[in-house]
N, C-alpha and C positions, 0 to 999 in steps of 0.2 A: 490686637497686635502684641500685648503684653503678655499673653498665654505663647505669640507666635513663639517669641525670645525665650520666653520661661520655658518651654518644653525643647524648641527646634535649637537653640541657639548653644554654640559652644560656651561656658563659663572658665574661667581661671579658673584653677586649682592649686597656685603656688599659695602661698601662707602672706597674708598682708594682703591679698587684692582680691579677696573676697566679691561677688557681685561686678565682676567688670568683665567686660567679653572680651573673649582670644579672636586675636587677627587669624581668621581662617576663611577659607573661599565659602562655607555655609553661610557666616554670618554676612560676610563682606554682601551676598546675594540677597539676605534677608533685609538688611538695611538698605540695597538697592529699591529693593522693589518697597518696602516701605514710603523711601522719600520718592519716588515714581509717581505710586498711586496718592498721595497727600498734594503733588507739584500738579497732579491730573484734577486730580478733586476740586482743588480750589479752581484752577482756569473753569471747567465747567459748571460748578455751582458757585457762586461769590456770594449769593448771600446766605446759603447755607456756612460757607467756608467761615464765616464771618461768627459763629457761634461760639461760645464757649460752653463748657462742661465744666461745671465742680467737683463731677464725683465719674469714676471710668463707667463707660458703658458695660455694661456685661450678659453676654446671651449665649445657652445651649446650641448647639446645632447635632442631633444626632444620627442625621445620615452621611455629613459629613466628612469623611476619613484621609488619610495623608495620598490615597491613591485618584482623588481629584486634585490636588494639584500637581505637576507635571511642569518641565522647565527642560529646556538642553543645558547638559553640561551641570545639574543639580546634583551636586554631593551629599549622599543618604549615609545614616551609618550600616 
């Protein structure tokens, strides 16, 4: 989910706000569906939910591409 932000997500570019995201309908969408699937996650698994991580997950996926996923109303640049 932090590569989603890193790559997908609009970033400020004014001078002083370095690393904060612009209020735009991409992101506004990407942080929907973030807390969507975490609010899903947990009701179905709870003792998974229950885990913690010290360090981020991180995995390739190389067949992957931006034309699996799909959304109405998804603003692409």
């Amino acid at each position: 989910m932090g590569t989603t932000l890193t790559r997908a997500a609009h970033w400020s570019s004014v001078e002083g706000t370095q690393g904060k995201l612009e209020y735009t309908p991409i992101n506004e969408y990407i942080l929907n569906e973030i807390t969507l699937f975490i609010n899903e996650f947990s009701i179905k698994n709870p003792n998974e939910a229950k885990s913690v991580f010290k360090k981020p997950l991180e995995w390739t996926s190389e067949n992957l591409t931006l034309a699996n996923f799909t959304a109405p109303n998804l603003v692409t640049k």
